[in-house]
N, C-alpha and C positions, 0 to 999 in steps of 0.2 A: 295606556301606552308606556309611558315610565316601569311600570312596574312587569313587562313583558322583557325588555333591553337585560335587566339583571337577571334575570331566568334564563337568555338567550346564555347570556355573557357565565353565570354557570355552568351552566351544562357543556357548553364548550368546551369551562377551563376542566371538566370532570372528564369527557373524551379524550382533551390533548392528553391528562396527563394517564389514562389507562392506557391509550395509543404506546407513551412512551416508556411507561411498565411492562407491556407487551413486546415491545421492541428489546428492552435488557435482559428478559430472560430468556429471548431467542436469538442473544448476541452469540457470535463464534470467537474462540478465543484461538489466537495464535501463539505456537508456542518451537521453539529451536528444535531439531532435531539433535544436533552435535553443536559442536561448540566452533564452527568454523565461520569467518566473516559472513559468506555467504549466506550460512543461515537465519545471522543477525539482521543482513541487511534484506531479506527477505521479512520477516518478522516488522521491521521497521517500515517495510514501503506498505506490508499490509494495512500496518497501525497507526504508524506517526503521522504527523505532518511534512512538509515541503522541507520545513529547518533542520527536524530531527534526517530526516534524509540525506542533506546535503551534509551535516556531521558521519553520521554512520558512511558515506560516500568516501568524502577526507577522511577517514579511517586507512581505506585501505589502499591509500597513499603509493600506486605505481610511481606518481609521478607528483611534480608539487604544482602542477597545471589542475586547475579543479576543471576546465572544459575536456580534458583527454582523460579525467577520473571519471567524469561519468558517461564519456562517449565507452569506459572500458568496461563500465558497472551495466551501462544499459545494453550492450551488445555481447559481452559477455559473459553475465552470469544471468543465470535461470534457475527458480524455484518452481520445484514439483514439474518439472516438465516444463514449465512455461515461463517465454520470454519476461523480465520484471514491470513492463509497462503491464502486460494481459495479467499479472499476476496482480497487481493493483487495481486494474479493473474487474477482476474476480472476486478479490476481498471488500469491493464495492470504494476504494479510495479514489475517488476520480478526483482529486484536486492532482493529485500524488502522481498519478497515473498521466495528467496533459501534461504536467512540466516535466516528466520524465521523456515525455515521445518526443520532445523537442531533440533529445539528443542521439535517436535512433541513426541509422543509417537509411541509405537510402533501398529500395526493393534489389539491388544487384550485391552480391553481399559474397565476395568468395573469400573464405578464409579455412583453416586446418578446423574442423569439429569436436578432435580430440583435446584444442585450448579452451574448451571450455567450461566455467567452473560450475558447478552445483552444489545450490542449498537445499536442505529437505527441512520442511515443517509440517507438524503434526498439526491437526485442526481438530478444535476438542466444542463440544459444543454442550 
């Protein structure tokens, strides 16, 4: 029985780690399309974390209010077509993506569609 446990406990560690070799060379890489905030913070909400987000957010500083910086970030800009929460859930960043929906609006939502900005990123795989 002892000598069953370290065979299990191998082969495991030999799975997880081709699982995770498997996983990196089928990683997608995100990459700017132009050099405009939006693209950056697109790139960032794909990539980063929560932290890196909230800096690239403060970046583009409408206002010195960080709650009206990302009520402006999450409602008005969009990468590749899609809103930055959906775009986070695409890139598969679901940490990134629930602290972002906190600051959506609500389902009624009238505003001018020409204010709004767009980032485009290439997705290279």
């Amino acid at each position: 029985m002892k000598k069953v446990i370290p065979f299990v406990a191998v082969t495991t560690a030999l799975m997880s780690t081709s699982v995770l070799a498997l996983n990196d060379s089928n990683s997608v890489q995100y990459v700017a399309a132009d050099n405009t905030m939006a693209s950056a913070l697109c790139v960032t909400v794909a990539t980063g974390n929560k932290a890196q987000v909230r800096n690239a957010i403060a970046n583009i500083k409408p206002t010195h209010m960080t709650l009206r910086n990302y009520k402006f970030a999450v409602n008005r800009i969009s990468c590749n077509g899609e809103e930055l929460v959906d775009f986070a859930l695409t890139a598969g960043n679901d940490k990134v993506a629930e602290h972002l929906s906190k600051h959506r609006f609500g389902n009624i939502d009238i505003r001018d569609i020409a204010m709004r900005y767009q980032g485009k990123v290439k997705v290279q795989e």
